[in-house]
Backbone as a printed PyTorch tensor [residue, N CA C, xyz], in Angstrom:
tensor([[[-106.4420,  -58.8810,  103.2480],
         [-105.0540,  -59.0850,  103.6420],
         [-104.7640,  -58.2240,  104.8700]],

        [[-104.2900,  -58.6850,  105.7590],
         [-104.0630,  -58.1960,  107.1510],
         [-102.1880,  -58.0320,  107.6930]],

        [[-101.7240,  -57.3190,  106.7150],
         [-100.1490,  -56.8590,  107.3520],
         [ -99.9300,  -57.0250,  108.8270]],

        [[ -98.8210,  -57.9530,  108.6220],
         [ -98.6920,  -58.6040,  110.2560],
         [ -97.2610,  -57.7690,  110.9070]],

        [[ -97.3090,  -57.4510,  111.7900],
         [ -96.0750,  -56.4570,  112.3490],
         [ -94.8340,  -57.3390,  112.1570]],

        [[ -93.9520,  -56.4690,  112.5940],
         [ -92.1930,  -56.3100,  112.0890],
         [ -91.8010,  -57.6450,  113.1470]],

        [[ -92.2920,  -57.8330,  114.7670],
         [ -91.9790,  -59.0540,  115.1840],
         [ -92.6830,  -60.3370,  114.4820]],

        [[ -93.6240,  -60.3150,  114.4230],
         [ -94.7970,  -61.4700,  114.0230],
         [ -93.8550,  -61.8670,  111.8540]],

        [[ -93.1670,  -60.8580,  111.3640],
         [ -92.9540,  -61.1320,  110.2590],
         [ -91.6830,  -61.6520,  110.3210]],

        [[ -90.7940,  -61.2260,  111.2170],
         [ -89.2250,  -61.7890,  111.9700],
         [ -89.7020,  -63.2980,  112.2700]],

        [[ -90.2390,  -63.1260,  113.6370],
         [ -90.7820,  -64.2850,  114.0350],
         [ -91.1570,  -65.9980,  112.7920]],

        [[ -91.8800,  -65.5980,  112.1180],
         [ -92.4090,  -66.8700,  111.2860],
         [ -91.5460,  -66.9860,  110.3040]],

        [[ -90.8220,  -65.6080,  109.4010],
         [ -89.8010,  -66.0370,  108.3500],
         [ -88.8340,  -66.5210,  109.0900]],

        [[ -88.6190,  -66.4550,  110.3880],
         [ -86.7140,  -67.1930,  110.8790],
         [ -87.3090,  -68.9320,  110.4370]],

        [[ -88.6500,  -69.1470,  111.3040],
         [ -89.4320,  -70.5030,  110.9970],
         [ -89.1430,  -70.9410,  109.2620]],

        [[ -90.1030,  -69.9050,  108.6750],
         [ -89.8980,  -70.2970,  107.4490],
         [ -88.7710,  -70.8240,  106.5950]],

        [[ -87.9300,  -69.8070,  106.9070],
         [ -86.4550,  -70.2450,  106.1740],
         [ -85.3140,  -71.3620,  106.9330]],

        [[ -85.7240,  -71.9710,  107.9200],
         [ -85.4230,  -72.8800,  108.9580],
         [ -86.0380,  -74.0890,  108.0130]],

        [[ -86.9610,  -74.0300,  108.4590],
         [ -88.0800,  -75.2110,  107.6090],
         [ -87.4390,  -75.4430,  105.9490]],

        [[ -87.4620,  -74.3160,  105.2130],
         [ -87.5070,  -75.2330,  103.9430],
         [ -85.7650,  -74.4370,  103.1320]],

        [[ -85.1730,  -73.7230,  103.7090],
         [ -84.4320,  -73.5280,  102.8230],
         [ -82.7710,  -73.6530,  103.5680]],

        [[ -81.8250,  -73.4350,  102.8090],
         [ -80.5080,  -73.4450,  103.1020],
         [ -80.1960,  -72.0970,  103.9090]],

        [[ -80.0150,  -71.9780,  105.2090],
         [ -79.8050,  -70.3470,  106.0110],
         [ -78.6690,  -70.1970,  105.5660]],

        [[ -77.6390,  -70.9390,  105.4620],
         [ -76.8650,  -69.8330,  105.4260],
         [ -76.7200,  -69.1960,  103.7650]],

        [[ -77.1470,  -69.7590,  102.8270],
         [ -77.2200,  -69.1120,  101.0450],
         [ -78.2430,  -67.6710,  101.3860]],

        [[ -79.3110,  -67.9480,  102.1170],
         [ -80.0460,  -66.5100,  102.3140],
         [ -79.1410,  -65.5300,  103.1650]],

        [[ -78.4880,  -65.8710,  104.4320],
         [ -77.4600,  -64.7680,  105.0200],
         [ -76.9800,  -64.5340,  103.7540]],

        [[ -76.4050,  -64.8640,  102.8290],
         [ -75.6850,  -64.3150,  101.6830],
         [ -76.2440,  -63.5690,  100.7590]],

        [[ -77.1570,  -63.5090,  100.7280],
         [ -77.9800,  -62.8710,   99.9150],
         [ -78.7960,  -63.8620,   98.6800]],

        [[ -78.5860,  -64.8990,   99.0890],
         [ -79.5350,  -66.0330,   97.7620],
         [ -81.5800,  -65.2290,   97.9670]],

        [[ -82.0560,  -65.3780,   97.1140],
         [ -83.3630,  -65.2380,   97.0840],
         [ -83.9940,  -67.0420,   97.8870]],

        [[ -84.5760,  -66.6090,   98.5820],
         [ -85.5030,  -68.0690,   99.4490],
         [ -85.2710,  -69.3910,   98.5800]],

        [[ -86.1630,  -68.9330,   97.4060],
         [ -86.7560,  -69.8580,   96.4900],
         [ -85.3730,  -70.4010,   95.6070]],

        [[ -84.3370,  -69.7070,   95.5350],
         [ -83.0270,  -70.2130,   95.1910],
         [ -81.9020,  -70.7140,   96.2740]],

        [[ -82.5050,  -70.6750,   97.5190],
         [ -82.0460,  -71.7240,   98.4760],
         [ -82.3550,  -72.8030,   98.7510]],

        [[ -83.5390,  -73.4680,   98.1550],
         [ -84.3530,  -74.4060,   98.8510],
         [ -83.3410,  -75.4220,   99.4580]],

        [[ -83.9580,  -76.3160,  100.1430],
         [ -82.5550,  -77.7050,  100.4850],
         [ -83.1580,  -78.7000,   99.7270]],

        [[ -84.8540,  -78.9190,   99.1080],
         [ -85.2280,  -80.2890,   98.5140],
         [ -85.8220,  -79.6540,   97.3820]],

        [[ -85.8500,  -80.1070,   95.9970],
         [ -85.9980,  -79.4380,   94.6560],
         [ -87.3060,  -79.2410,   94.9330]],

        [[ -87.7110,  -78.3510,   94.0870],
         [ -89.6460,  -78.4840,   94.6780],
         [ -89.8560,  -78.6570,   92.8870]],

        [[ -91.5000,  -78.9270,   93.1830],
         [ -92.1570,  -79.2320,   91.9460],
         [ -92.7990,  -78.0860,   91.4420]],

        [[ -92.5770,  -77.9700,   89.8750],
         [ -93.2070,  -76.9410,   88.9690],
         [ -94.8830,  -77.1680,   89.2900]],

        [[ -95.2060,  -76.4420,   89.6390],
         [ -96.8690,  -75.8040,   89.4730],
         [ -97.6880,  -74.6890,   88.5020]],

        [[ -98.5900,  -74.8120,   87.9470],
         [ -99.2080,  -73.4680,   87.4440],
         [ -99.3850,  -72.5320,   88.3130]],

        [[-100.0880,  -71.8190,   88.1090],
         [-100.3720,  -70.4610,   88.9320],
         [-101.8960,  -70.7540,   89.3270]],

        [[-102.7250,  -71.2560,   88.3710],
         [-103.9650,  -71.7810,   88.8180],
         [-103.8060,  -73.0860,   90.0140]],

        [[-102.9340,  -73.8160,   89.7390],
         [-102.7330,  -74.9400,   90.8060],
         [-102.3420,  -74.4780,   92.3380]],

        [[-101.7100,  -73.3210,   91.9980],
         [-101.4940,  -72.7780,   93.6350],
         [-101.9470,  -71.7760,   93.9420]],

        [[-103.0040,  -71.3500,   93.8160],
         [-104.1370,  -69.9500,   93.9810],
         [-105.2550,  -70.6680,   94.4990]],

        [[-105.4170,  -71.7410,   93.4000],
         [-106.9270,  -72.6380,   93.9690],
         [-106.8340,  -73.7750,   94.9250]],

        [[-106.3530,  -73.5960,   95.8680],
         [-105.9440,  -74.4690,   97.1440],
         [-107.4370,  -74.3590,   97.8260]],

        [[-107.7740,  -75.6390,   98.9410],
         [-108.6480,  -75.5920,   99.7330],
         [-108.6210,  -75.1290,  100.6610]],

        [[-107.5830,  -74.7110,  101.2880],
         [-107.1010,  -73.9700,  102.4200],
         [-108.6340,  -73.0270,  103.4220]],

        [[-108.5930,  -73.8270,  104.3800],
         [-109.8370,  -73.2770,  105.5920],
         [-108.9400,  -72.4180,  106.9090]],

        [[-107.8280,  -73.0270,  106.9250],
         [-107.1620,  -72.2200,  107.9360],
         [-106.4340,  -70.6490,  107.2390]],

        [[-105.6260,  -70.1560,  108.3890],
         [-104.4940,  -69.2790,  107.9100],
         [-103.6230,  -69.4440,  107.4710]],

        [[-103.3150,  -68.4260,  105.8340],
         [-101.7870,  -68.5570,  105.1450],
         [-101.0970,  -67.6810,  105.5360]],

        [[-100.1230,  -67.3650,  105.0890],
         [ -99.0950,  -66.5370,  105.3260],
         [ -98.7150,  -66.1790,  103.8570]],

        [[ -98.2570,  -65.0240,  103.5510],
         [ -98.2770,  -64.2730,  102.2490],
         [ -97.1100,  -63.4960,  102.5060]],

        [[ -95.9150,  -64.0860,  101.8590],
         [ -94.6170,  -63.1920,  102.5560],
         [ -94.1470,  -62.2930,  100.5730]],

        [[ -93.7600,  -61.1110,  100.6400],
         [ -92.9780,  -60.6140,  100.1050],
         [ -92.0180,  -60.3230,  100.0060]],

        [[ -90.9640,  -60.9210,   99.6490],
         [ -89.7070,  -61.1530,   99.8780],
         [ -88.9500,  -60.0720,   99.8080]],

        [[ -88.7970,  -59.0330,   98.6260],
         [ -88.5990,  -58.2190,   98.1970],
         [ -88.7560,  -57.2810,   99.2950]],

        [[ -89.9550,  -56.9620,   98.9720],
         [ -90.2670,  -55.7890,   99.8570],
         [ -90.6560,  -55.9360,  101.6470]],

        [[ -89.9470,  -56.9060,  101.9290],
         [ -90.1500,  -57.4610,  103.3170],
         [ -91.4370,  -57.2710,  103.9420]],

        [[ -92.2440,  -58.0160,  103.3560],
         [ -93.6570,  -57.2580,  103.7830],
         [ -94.5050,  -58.8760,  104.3010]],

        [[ -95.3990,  -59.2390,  105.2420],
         [ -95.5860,  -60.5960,  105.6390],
         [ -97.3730,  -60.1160,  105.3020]],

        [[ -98.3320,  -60.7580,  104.8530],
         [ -99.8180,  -61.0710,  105.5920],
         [-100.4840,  -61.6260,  105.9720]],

        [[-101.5430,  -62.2360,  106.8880],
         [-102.6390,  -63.0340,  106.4270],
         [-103.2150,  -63.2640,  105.9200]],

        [[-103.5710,  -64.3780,  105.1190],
         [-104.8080,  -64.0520,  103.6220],
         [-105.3600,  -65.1590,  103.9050]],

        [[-105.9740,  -65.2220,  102.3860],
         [-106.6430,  -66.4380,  102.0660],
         [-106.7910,  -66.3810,  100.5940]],

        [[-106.6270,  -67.6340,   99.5710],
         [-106.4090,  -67.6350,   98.6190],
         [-106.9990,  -66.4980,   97.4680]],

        [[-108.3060,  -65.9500,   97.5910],
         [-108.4910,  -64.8330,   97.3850],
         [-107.7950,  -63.6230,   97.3640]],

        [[-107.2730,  -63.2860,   98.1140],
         [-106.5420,  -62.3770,   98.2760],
         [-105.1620,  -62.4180,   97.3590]],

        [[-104.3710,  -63.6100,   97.5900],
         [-103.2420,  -63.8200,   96.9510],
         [-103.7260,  -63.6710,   95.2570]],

        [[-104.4410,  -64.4420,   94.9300],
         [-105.1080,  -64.2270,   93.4970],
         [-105.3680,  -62.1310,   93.3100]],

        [[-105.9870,  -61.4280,   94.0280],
         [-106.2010,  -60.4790,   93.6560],
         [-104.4780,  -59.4520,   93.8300]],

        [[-103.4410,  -60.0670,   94.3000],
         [-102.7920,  -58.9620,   94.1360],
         [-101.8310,  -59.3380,   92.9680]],

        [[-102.4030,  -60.3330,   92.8010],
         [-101.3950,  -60.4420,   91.7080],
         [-102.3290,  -60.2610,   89.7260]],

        [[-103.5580,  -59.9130,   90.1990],
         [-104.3140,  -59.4840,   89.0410],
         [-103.6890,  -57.7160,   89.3100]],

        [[-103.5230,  -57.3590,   90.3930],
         [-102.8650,  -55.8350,   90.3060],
         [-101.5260,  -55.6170,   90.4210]],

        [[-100.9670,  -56.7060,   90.3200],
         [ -99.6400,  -56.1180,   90.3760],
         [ -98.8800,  -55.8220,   88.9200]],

        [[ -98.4020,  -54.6590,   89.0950],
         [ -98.0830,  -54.1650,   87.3170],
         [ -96.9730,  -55.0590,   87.5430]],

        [[ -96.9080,  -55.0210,   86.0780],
         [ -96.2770,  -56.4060,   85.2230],
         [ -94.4190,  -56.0020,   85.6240]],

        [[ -94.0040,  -54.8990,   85.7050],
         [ -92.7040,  -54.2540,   85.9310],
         [ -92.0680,  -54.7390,   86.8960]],

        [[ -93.3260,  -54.9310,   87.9090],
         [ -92.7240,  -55.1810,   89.7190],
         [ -92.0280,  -56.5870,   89.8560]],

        [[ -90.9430,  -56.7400,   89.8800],
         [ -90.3630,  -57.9430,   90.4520],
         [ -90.6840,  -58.4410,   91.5970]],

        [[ -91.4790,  -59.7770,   91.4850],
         [ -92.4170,  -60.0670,   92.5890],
         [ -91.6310,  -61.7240,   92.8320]],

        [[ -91.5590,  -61.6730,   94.0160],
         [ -91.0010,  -63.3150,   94.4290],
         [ -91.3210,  -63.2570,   96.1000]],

        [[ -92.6200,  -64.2870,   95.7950],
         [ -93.5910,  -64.3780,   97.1540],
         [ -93.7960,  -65.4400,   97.6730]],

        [[ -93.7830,  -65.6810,   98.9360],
         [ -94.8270,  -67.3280,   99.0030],
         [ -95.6010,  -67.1250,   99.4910]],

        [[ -96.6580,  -68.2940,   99.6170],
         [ -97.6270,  -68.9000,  100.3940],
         [ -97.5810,  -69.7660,  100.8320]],

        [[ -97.5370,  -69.9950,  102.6380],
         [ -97.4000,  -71.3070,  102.9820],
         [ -98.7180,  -70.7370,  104.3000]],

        [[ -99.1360,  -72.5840,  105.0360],
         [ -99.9520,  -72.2710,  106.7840],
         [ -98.8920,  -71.9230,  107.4130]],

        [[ -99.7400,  -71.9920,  108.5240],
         [ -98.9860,  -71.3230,  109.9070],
         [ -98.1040,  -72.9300,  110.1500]],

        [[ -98.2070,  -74.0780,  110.0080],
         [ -97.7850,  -75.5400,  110.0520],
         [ -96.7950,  -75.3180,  109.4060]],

        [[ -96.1180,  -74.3650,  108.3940],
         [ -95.4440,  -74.9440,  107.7260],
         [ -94.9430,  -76.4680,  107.1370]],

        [[ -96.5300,  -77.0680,  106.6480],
         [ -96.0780,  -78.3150,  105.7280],
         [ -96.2100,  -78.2870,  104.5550]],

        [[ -95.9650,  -76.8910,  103.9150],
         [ -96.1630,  -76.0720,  102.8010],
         [ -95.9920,  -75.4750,  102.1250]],

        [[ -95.3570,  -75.2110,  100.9850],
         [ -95.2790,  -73.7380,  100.7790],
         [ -95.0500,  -73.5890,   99.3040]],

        [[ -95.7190,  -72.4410,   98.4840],
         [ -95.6430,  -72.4330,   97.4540],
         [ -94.7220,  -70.8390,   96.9730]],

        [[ -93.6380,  -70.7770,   96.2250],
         [ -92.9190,  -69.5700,   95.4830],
         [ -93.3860,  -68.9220,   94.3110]],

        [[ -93.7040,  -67.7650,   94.5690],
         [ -94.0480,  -67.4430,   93.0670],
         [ -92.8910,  -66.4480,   92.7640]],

        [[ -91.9990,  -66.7690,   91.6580],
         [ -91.2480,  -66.2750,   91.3000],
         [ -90.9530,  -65.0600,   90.5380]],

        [[ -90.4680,  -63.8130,   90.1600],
         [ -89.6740,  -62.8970,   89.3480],
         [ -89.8020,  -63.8770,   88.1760]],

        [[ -89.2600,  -64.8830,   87.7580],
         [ -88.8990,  -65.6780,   86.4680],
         [ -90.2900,  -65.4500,   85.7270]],

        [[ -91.6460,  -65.7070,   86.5580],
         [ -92.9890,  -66.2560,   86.4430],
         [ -93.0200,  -68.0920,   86.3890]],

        [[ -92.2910,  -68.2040,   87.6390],
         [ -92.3610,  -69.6880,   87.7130],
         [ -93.0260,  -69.7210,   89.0120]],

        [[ -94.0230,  -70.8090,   89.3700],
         [ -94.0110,  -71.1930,   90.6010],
         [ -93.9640,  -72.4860,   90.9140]],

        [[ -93.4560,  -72.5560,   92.0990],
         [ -92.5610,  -73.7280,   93.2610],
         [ -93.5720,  -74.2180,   93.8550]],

        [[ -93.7640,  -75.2960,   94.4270],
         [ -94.4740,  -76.1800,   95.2480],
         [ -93.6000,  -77.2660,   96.2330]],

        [[ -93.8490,  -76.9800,   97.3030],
         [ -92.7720,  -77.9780,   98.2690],
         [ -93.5030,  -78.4750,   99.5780]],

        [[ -94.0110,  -79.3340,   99.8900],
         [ -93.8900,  -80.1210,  100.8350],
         [ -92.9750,  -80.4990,  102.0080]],

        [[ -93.1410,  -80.6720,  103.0610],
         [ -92.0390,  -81.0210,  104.0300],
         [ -91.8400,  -82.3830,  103.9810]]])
């Protein structure tokens, strides 16, 4: 996982939240994944970890405003370490944004398409 700087994480979330969610419910403080604008579909956690993905994802932490590069590996290993306490609500989408998956605080995850 490769932490991407404070412009490069500005930069792609303005994209991100442009692309799939309602801006102005997030200016308000909505969480992403409780803005969406089109319902997304329930997924397992195995269904969106084991993606084929050859290019670059993007690995945003919402919470803790934190952006990376990965690859499905990676996303799988932080969430085998992340203690169970931490309120975690993350996505994974490409750099295309025709994508993107939420993993929720609830322990739900989102799947959405453009």
């Amino acid at each position: 996982m490769k932490k991407l700087s404070e412009y490069e994480r500005l930069t792609i979330l303005s994209k991100f939240i442009e692309t799939f969610a309602n801006e102005e419910k997030v200016m308000q403080g909505h969480l992403i994944w409780n803005s969406l604008k089109k319902k997304p579909q329930r997924v397992t956690f195995e269904q969106a970890i084991n993606i084929d993905e050859q290019k670059e994802l993007i690995f945003y932490l919402e919470r803790q405003k934190e952006m990376y590069s990965v690859n499905p590996c990676d996303v799988k290993s932080y969430f085998e370490k992340v203690e169970p306490w931490i309120e975690t609500d993350a996505y994974l989408f490409d750099t295309t944004l025709t994508w993107m998956t939420a993993f929720t605080h609830e322990d739900v995850v989102l799947y959405q398409q453009v």
